[in-house]
C-alpha angles and dihedrals in degrees: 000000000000135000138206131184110221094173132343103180113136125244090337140007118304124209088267100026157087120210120259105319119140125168122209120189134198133161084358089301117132124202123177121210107212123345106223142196102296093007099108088070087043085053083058102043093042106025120005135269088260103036090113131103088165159345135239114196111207087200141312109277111123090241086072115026108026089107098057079066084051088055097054077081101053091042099046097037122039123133079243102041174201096018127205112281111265125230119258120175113194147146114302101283108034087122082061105048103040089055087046091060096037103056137000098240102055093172085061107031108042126172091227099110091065105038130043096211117213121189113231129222143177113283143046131312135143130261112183107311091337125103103208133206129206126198123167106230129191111293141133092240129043097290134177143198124219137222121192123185130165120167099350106312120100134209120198126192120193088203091191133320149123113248124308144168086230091064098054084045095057098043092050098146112343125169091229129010117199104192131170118256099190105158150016128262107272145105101260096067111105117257122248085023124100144337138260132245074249104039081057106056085036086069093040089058099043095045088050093225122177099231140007118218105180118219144173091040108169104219091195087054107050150330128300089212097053096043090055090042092055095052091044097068096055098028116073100194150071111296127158130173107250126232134208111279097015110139121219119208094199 
């Protein structure tokens, strides 16, 4: 497998960053977990328009799914197009929602031309070569973690959540764990939100994985050094913060 970090900016777009948007390949088949808010130019610079079989949505906040409703355009109205709907699996509602945000008459005007939408539960099903691996983590809406592995190696993504036992769970083991780091350890962050630089690199130990790559950082909200300071001292292994258009041989 192969990742590649399209944008890691947490809950909106930072001075260097896209929102959520990571793309894993496998057998020459690309599929892009979230499509966040500017991801849609970093999927150009770093993939391709069209470098996409299908898409994975972790849930339904902006911060990780507004540039799905960007892509409706590509899709519909291409010199060449339309083109075949492409497969998105999301929470219950994401046809919904991405019409919603695409037009204001969602009953009209649905998105449905352009994506085959697929819900999403916990468990295990297939997309392209991938075996994939749904836990609900701690959220406010309706969130997943996912759990990719093709041919023994394992990636884990955290999308967002507070602790959990769910999340451990699902990142038993993984090769690499790519897990948000939102805030800084205090008492003012909101509770069942995010996770710490701490929090983090706690999982990652107690999950044994094999490496830590720290995501969603919000640069507005706290300090990249403490917050890989932080997961460095619970955390044994290898961990790095990523960074827009860094590849992953997994």
């Amino acid at each position: 497998m192969r990742l590649t970090v399209l944008g890691c900016a947490g809950s909106f777009p930072g001075p260097e960053s896209a929102c959520s948007a990571y793309l894993v390949e496998a057998d020459g088949f690309r599929l892009l977990l979230d499509f966040g808010t500017g991801s849609l130019s970093a999927l150009q610079r770093y993939a391709g328009l069209h470098a996409v079989d299908a898409v994975l949505l972790s849930h339904l906040h902006g911060d990780h799914i507004l540039d799905a409703v960007s892509y409706v355009v590509v899709r519909r109205y291409a010199p060449d197009g339309p083109h075949e709907p492409l497969p998105l699996y999301a929470p219950a509602g994401a046809a919904q929602r991405l019409a919603g945000a695409y037009s204001a008459d969602a009953e009209i005007e649905s998105v449905e031309d352009v994506y085959d939408f697929r819900t999403l539960s916990e468990g295990n099903f297939g997309i392209g070569p991938f075996t994939v691996t749904l836990a609900r983590v701690n959220h406010p809406v309706e969130t997943y973690g996912i759990r990719l592995e093709h041919e023994g190696r394992v990636l884990c993504y955290s999308a967002d959540t507070a602790p959990c036992d769910a999340l451990v769970r699902l990142a038993d083991g993984a090769d690499v764990f790519l897990c948000e780091a939102s805030y800084l350890d205090g008492p003012q962050n909101p509770p069942g939100l995010h996770l710490t630089g701490r929090e983090a690199g706690e999982a990652a130990q107690q999950a044994g994985v094999g490496r830590l790559l720290l995501t969603h950082l919000v640069d507005a909200w706290g300090s990249e050094a403490q917050t890989v300071a932080a997961a460095a001292a619970v955390y044994g292994g290898p961990l790095e913060v990523v960074r827009p258009g860094a590849r992953y041989d997994i």
